[in-house]
C-alpha positions as CSV (number, residue, x, y, z in Angstrom):
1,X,0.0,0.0,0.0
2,X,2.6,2.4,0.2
3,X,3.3,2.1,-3.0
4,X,0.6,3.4,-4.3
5,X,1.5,7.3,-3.8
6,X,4.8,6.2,-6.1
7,X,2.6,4.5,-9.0
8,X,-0.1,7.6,-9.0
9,X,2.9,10.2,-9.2
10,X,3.8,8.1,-12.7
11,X,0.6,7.7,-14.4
12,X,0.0,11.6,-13.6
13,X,3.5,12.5,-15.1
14,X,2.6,10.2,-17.9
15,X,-0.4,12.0,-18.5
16,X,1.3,15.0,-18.6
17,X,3.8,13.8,-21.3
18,X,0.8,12.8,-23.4
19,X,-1.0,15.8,-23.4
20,X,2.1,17.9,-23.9
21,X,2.8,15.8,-26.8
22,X,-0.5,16.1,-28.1
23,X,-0.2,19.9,-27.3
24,X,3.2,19.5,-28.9
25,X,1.8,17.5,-32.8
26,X,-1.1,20.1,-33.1
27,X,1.1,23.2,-32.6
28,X,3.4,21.4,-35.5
29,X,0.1,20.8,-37.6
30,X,-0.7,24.1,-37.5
31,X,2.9,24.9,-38.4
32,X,3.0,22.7,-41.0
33,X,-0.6,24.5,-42.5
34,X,0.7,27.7,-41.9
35,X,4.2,27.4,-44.1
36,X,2.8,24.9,-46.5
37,X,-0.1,28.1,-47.5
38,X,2.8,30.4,-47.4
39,X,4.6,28.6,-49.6
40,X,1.9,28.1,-52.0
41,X,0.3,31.6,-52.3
42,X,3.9,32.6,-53.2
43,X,4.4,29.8,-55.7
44,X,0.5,30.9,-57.6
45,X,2.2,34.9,-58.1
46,X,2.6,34.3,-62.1
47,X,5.6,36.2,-62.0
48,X,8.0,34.7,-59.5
49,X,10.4,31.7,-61.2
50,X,10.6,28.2,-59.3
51,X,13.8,26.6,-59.1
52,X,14.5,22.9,-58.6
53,X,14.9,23.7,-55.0
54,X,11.2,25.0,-54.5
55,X,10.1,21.3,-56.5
56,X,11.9,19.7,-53.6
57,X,10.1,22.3,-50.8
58,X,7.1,20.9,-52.0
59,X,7.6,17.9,-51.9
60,X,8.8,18.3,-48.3
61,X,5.2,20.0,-47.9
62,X,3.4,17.5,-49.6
63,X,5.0,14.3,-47.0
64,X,4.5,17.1,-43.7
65,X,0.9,17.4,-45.4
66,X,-0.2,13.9,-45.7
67,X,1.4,13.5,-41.9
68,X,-1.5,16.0,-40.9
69,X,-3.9,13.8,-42.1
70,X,-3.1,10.9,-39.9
71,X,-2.4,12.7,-36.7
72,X,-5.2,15.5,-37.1
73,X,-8.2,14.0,-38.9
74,X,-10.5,17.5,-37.8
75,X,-7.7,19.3,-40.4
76,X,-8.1,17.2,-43.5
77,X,-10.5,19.7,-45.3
78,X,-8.3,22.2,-44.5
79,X,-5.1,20.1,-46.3
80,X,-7.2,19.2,-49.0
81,X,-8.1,23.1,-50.1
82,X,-4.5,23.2,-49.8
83,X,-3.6,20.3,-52.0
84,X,-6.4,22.0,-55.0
85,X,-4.5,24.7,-54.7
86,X,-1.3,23.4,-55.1
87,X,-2.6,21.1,-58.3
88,X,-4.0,23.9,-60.2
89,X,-0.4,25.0,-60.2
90,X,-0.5,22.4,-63.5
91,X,-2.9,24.3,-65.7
92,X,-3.3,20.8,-67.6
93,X,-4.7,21.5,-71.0
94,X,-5.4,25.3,-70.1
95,X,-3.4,28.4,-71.0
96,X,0.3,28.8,-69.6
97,X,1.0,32.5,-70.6
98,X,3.2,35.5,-68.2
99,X,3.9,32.3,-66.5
100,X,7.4,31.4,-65.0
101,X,8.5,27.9,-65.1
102,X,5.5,26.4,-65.8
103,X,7.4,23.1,-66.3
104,X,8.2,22.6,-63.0
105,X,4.9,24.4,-61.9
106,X,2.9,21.4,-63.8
107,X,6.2,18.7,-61.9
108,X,4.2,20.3,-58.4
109,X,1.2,20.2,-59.6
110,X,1.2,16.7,-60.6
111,X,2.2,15.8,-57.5
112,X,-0.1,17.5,-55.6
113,X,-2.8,15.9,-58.0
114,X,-1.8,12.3,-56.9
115,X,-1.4,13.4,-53.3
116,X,-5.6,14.6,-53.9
117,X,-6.3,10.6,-54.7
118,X,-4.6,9.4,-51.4
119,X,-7.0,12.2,-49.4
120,X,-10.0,10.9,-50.6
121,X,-8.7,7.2,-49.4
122,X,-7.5,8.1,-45.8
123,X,-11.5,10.0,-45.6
124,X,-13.3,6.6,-45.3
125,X,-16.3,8.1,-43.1
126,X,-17.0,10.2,-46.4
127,X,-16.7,13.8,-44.4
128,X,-14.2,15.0,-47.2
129,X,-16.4,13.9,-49.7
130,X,-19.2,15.2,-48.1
131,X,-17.4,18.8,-47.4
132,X,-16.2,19.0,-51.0
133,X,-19.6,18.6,-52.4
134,X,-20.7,21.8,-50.3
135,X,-17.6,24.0,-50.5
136,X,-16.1,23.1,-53.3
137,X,-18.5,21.7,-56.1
138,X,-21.6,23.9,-54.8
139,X,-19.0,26.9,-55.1
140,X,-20.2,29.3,-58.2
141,X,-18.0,32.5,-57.7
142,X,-15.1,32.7,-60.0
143,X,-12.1,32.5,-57.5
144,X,-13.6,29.2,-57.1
145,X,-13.6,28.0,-60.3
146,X,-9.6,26.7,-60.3
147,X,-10.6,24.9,-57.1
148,X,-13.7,23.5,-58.8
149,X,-12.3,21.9,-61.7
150,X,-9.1,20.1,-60.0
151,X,-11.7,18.5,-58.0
152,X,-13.9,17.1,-60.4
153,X,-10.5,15.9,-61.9
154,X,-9.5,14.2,-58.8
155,X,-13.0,12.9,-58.6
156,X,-13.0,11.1,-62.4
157,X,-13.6,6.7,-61.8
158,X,-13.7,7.3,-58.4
159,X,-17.8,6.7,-57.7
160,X,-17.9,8.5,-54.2
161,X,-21.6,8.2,-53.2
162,X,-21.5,11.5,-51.4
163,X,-20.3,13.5,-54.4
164,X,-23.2,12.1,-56.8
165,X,-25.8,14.9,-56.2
166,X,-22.8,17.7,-56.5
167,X,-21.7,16.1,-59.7
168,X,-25.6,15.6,-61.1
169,X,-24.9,19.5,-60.3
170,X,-22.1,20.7,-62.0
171,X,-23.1,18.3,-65.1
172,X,-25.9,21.5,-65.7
173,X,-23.6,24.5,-65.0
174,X,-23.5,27.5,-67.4
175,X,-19.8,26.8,-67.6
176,X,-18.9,24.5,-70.7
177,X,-15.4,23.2,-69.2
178,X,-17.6,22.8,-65.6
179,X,-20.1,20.5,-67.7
180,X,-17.5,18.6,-69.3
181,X,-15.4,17.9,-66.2
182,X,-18.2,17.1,-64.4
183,X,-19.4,14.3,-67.0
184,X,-16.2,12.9,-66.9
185,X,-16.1,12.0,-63.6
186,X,-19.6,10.3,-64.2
187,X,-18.4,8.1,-66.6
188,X,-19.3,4.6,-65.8
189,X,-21.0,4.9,-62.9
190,X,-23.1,2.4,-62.7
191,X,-26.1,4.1,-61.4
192,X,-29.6,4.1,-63.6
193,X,-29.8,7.6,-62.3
194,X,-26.5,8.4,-64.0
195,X,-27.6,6.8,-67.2
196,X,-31.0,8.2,-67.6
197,X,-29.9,11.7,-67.0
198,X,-27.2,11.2,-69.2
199,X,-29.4,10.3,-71.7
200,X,-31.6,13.5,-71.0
201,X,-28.2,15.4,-72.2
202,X,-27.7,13.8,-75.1
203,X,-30.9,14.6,-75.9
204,X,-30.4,17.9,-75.2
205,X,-27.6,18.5,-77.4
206,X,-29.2,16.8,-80.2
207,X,-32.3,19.0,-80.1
208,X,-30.1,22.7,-79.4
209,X,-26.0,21.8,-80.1
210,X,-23.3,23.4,-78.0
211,X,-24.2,21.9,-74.4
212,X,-21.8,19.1,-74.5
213,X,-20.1,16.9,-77.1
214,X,-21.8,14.0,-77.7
215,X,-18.5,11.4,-78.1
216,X,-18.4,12.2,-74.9
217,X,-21.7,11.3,-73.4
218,X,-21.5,8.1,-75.7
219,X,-18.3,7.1,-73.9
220,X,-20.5,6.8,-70.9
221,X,-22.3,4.1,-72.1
222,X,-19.4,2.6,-73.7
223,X,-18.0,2.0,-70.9
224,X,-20.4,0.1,-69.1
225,X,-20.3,-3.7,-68.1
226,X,-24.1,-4.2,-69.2
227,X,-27.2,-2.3,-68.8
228,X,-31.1,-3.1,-68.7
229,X,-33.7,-2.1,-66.9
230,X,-35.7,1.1,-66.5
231,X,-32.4,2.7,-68.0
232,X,-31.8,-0.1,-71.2
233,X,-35.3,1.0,-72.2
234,X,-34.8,4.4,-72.4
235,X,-31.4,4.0,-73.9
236,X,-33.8,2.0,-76.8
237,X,-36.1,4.5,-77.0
238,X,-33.5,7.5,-77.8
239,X,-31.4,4.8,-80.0
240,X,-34.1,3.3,-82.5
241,X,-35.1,6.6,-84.1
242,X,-31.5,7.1,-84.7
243,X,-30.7,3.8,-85.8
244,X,-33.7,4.4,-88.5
245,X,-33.1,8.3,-89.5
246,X,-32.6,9.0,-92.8
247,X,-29.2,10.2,-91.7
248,X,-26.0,7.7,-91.5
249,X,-24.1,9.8,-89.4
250,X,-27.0,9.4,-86.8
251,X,-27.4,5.9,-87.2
252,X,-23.6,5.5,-87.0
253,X,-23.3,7.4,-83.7
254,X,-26.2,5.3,-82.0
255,X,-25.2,2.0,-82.8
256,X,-22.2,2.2,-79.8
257,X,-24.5,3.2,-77.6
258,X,-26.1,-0.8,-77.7
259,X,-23.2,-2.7,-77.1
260,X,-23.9,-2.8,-73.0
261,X,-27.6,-3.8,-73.8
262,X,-28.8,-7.1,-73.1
263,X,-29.7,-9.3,-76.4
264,X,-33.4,-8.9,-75.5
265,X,-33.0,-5.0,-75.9
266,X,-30.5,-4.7,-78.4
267,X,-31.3,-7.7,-81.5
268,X,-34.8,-6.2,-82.2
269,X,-34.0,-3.2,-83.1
270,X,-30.9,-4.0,-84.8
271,X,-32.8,-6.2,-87.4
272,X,-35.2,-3.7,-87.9
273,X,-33.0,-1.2,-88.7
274,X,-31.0,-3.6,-91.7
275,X,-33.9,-3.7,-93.1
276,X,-35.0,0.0,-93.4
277,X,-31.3,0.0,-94.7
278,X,-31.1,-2.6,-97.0
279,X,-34.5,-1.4,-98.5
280,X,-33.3,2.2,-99.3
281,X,-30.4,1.0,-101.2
282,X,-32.4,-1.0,-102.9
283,X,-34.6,1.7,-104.1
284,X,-31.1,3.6,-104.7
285,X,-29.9,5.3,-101.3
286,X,-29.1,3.9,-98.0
287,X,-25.7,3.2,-96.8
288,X,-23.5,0.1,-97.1
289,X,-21.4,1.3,-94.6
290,X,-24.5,1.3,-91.9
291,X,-25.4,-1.9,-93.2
292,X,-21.8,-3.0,-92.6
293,X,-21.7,-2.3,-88.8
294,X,-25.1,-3.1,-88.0
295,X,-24.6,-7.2,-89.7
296,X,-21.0,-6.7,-87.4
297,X,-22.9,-6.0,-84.2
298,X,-25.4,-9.2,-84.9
299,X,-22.5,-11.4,-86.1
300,X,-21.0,-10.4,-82.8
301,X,-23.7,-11.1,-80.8
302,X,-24.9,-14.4,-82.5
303,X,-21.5,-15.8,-83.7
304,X,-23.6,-16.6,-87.4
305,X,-22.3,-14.8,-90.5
306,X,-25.9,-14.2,-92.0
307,X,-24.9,-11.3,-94.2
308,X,-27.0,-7.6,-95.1
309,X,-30.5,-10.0,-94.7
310,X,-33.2,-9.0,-92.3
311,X,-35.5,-12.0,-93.0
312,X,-33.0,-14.6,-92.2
313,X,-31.5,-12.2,-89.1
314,X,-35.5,-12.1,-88.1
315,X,-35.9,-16.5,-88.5
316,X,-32.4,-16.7,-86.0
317,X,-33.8,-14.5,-83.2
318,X,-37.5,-15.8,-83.0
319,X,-35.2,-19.5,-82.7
320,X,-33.0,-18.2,-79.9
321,X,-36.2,-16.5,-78.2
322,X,-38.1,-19.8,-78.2
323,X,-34.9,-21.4,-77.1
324,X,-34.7,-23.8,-79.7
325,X,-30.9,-22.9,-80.2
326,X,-28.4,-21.5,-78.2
327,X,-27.1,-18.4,-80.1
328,X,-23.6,-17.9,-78.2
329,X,-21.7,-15.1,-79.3
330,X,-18.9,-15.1,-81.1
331,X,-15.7,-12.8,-82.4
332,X,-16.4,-8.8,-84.0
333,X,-15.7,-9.2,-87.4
334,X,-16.4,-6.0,-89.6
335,X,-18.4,-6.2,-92.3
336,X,-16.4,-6.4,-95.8
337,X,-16.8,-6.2,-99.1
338,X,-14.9,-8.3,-101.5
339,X,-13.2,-5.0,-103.3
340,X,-9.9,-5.1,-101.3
341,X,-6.9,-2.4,-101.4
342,X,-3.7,-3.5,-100.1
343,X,-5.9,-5.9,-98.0
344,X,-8.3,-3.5,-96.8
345,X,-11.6,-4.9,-97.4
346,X,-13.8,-2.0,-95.6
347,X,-17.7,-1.2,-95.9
348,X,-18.1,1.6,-98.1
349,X,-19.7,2.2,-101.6
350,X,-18.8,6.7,-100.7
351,X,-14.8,6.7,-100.5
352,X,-12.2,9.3,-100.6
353,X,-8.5,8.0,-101.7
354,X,-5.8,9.7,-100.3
355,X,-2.4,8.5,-101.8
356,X,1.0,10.0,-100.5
357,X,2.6,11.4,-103.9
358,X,5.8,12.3,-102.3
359,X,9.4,11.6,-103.8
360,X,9.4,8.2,-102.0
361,X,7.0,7.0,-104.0
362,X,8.5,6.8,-107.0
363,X,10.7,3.6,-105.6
364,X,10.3,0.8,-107.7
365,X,8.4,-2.3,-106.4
366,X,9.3,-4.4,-110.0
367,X,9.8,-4.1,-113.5
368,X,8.6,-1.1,-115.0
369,X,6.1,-0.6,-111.7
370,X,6.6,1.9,-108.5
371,X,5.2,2.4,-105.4
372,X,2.5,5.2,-106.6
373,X,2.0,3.1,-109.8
374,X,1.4,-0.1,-107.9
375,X,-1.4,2.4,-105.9
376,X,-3.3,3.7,-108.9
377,X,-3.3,0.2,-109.8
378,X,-4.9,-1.3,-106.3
379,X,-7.1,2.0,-106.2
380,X,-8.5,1.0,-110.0
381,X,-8.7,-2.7,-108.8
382,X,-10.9,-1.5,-105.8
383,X,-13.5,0.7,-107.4
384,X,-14.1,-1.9,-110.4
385,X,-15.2,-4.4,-107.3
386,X,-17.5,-1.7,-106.0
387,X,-19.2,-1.3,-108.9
388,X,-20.6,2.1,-110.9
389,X,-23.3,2.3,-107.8
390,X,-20.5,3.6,-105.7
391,X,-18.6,7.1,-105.8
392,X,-15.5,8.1,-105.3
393,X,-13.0,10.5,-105.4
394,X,-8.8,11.2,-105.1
395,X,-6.8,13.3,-103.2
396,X,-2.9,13.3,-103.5
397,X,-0.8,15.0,-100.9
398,X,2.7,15.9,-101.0
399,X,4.0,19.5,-99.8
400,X,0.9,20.4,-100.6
401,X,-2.6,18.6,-102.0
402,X,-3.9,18.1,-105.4
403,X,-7.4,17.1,-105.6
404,X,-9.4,15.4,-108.5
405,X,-12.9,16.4,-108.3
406,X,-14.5,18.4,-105.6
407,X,-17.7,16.3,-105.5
408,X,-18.3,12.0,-105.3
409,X,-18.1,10.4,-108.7
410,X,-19.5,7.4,-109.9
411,X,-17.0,4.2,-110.0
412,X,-17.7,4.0,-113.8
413,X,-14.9,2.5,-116.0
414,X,-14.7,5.8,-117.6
415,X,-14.6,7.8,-114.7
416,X,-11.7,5.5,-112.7
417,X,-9.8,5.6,-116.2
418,X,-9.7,9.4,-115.7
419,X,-8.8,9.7,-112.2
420,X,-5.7,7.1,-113.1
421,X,-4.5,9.0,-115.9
422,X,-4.8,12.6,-114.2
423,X,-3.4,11.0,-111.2
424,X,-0.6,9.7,-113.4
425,X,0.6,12.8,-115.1
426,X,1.3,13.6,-111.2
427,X,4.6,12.4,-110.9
428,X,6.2,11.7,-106.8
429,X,8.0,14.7,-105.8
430,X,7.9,17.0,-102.6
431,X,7.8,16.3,-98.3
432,X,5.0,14.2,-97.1
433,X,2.2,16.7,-96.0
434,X,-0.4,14.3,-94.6
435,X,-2.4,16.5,-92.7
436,X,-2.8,19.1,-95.3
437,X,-4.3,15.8,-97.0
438,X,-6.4,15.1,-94.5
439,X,-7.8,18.7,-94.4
440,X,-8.5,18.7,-98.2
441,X,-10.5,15.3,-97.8
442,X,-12.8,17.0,-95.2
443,X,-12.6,20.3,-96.9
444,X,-11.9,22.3,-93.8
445,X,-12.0,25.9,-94.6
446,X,-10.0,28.7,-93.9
447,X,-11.4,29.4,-90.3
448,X,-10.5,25.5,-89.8
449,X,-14.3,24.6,-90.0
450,X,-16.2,21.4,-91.4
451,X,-18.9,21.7,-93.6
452,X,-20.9,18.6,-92.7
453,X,-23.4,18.9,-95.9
454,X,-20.5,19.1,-98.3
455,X,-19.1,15.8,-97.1
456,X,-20.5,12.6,-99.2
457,X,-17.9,10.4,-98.5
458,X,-18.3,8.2,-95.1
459,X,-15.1,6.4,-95.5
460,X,-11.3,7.8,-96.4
461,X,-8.6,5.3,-97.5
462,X,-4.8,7.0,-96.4
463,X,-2.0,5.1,-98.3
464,X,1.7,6.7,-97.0
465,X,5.3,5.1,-97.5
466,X,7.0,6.9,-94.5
467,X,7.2,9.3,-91.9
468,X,4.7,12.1,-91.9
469,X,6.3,15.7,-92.0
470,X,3.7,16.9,-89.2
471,X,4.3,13.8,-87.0
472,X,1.2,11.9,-85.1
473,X,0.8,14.9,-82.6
474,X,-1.9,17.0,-84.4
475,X,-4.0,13.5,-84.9
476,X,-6.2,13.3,-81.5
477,X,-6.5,17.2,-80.8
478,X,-8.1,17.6,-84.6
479,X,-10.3,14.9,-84.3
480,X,-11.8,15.7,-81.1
481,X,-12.6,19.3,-82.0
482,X,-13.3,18.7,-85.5
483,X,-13.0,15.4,-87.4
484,X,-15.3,13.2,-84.7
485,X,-18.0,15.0,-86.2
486,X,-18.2,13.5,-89.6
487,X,-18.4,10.2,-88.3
488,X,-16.0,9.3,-91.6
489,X,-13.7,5.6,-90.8
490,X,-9.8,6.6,-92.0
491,X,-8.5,3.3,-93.1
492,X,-4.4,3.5,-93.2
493,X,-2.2,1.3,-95.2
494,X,1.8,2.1,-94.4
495,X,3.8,0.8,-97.1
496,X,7.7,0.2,-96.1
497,X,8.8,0.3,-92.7
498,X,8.6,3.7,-91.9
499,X,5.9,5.9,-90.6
500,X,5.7,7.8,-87.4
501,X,2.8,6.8,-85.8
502,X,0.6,9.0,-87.3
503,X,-2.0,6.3,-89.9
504,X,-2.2,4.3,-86.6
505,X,-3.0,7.5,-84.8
506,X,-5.6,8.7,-87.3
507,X,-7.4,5.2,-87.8
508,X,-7.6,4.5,-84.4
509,X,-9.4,7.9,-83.5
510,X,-11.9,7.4,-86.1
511,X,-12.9,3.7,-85.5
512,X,-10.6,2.2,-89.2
513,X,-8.0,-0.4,-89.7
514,X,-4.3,0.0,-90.1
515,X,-2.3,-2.3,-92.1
516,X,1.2,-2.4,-93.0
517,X,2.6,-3.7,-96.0
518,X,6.4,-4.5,-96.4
């Protein structure tokens, strides 16, 4: 027992120690806040000029930062603001101008971004979420705008519950680049609410234009594991009229939008549409290109290669409804056509040929025959298979383009004969231009606009023997603001070697093949 006085005096001085350390970690927190916003207000002043020793204060910031978050849970809103901050010192895709360094601003600001990520995991009670849906989403003024957008950044795949409703939010702000950010971090979220009012914007831009691009919308349900339901009806209900417009770019844009749907949804419609097709080109319009990728989506989903026939399509499904086969899927497979260039066999009777005419090309592949000879000749070869119902026309491009007819011809004997021999007093000479090609086959015009009722063509063939002069950089960023909207297939044959990336680029963006022939 007298002892005890001894033990007591212990646990009180051990109590003491705690608290005074406690005491002791907040005071450092609140250090650590207090220098780390210091440093950071003085790193956003456009005109000061970081050094390699401020990208390794930060990162000394950034460790002290995520420290805070473990020891003082009530600050983590408070490091988070911080951490926005410090991201939107990458402007990403935005403007860097009467900026210093920006180089190793964006090296920060990267890091910052990822440190954003690991936030979000240590808040598993969802209060960050919850406080960044209020004060940082909900927040309209333009100081927070910077704020704004890094967080529906940091928020894209991520599928936080509590952020839903400020997402649903910002997916209707006046602010195009809000809009877009916020439907990006939708993407995929596999909520019917989601879909449906996803669907209500894509039916919004297609009755005013200008609210958000479609492709991206699209990539929504494109990335989906399946879908049915309340929400795969709807999606049927926007689809089929586009499916069976008068249109093909319309129909072309919809079809993606079934491959999540269930059999039961999807196959109806599908077969329904062929037919419509098929029937218009019989009576002399139509498509063969929509044909094309609406037989690919049934031979994917029904492993049977039934061909461009809606009777035989419709006998297969009312058998796999009843039961009375099994109708497993099988591989894609694109609908061909027997006209093949350099082993392209795409689905087309509208096509623009653009051939590379540079110096190159006058390398000889035999006896009496070079590379831009052997072309004409594969090109001539092509449009005889299509027959005279198809239309065509030929673009050459070198250091600069040459075009043969500004409007679709018909594949007549005559009318091939001439685009071989005009093509043919074009001998190879200068760089190799390809965009400038590109440009002339979409007749962009001077502002860098498309004309979408001067294009006839729905398919391009690209035919190139080496490196491009522009490189693949320009591919993606032209597509999305411009090219996606023609809904036209670029299908790339690299002869040789060479070649920089750019015909994989450019058929990949647009949904074509690329081949390569040594």
């Amino acid at each position: 027992m007298r002892r005890l006085p001894a033990i007591s005096s212990y646990l009180g001085a051990l109590a003491l120690c705690l608290i005074a350390g406690l005491a002791g970690a907040q005071s450092d927190s609140e250090d650590v806040l207090a220098r780390s916003q210091a440093w950071q207000a003085r790193a956003s002043r456009p005109t000061i000029a970081l050094s390699a020793d401020d990208v390794a204060t930060a990162e000394r910031h950034l460790d002290d930062l995520r420290m805070v978050q473990v020891v003082r849970p009530e600050q983590r809103t408070t490091v988070f603001a911080l951490l926005l901050d410090l991201a939107a010192l990458d402007p990403g895709d935005g403007p860097t101008t009467n900026l210093q360094t920006p180089e190793l601003r964006a090296r920060i600001g990267r890091a910052a971004f990822e440190s954003l990520g690991r936030a979000l995991d240590l808040s598993r009670d969802g209060s960050t979420q919850r406080w960044l849906s209020r004060a940082v989403l909900a927040e309209t003024s333009r100081t927070g705008r910077t704020r704004r957008l890094k967080a529906l950044e940091c928020l894209e795949r991520r599928y936080e519950r509590e952020t839903l409703s400020a997402l649903l939010y910002c997916a209707e702000d006046s602010d195009l680049e809000v809009r877009e950010r916020a439907v990006r971090a939708l993407l995929g979220w596999p909520d019917d609410g989601v879909h449906l009012f996803l669907l209500t914007q894509l039916a919004r831009e297609r009755r005013s234009g200008g609210w958000l691009p479609p492709a991206l919308i699209r990539a929504h349900f494109q990335a989906l594991r399946e879908l049915g339901g309340r929400a795969g009806e709807a999606l049927v209900a926007y689809v089929q009229p586009e499916l069976m417009s008068a249109d093909w770019r319309a129909a072309v844009r919809s079809l993606p939008l079934l491959l999540r749907l269930d059999d039961a949804l999807a196959v109806p419609p599908l077969i329904e549409s062929l037919g419509l097709w098929v029937a218009r080109r019989e009576a002399g319009g139509g498509s063969k290109r929509v044909e094309g990728e609406l037989v690919a989506e049934l031979r994917r989903r029904s492993g049977r290669n039934i061909g461009p026939h809606a009777e035989r399509w419709s006998l297969w499904w009312r058998a796999k409804s009843s039961g009375s086969l099994s109708g497993e899927g099988g591989q894609a497979e694109a609908q061909s056509s027997k006209a093949s260039f350099y082993g392209l066999r795409p689905s087309t009777d509208r096509v623009t040929f653009l051939i590379d005419r540079s110096g190159s090309m006058n390398a000889s592949v035999g006896e009496n025959l070079t590379r831009y000879g052997q072309a004409l000749e594969q090109l001539a070869a092509f449009l005889r298979e299509l027959g005279p119902a198809a239309r065509f026309r030929l673009v050459l491009f070198d250091s600069e383009p040459r075009v043969w007819k500004d409007a679709l011809q018909p594949a007549t004997a005559a009318n091939i004969e001439l685009a071989q021999r005009w093509a043919g007093y074009q001998r190879p000479d200068g760089g190799t231009h390809l965009k400038l090609g590109v440009e002339a086959c979409l007749r962009v015009d001077l502002d860098g606009k498309i004309d979408l009722s001067k294009l006839e063509e729905d398919t391009v063939i690209v035919l190139c023997d080496g490196a491009t002069a522009e490189g693949a950089g320009w591919v993606r960023p032209f597509w999305w603001q411009s090219g996606e909207a023609t809904c036209i297939r670029f299908h790339c044959v690299q002869l040789g070697g060479g070649g920089n990336g750019t015909l994989e680029a450019l058929a990949d963006v647009s949904g074509g093949e690329f081949v390569r022939v040594d």
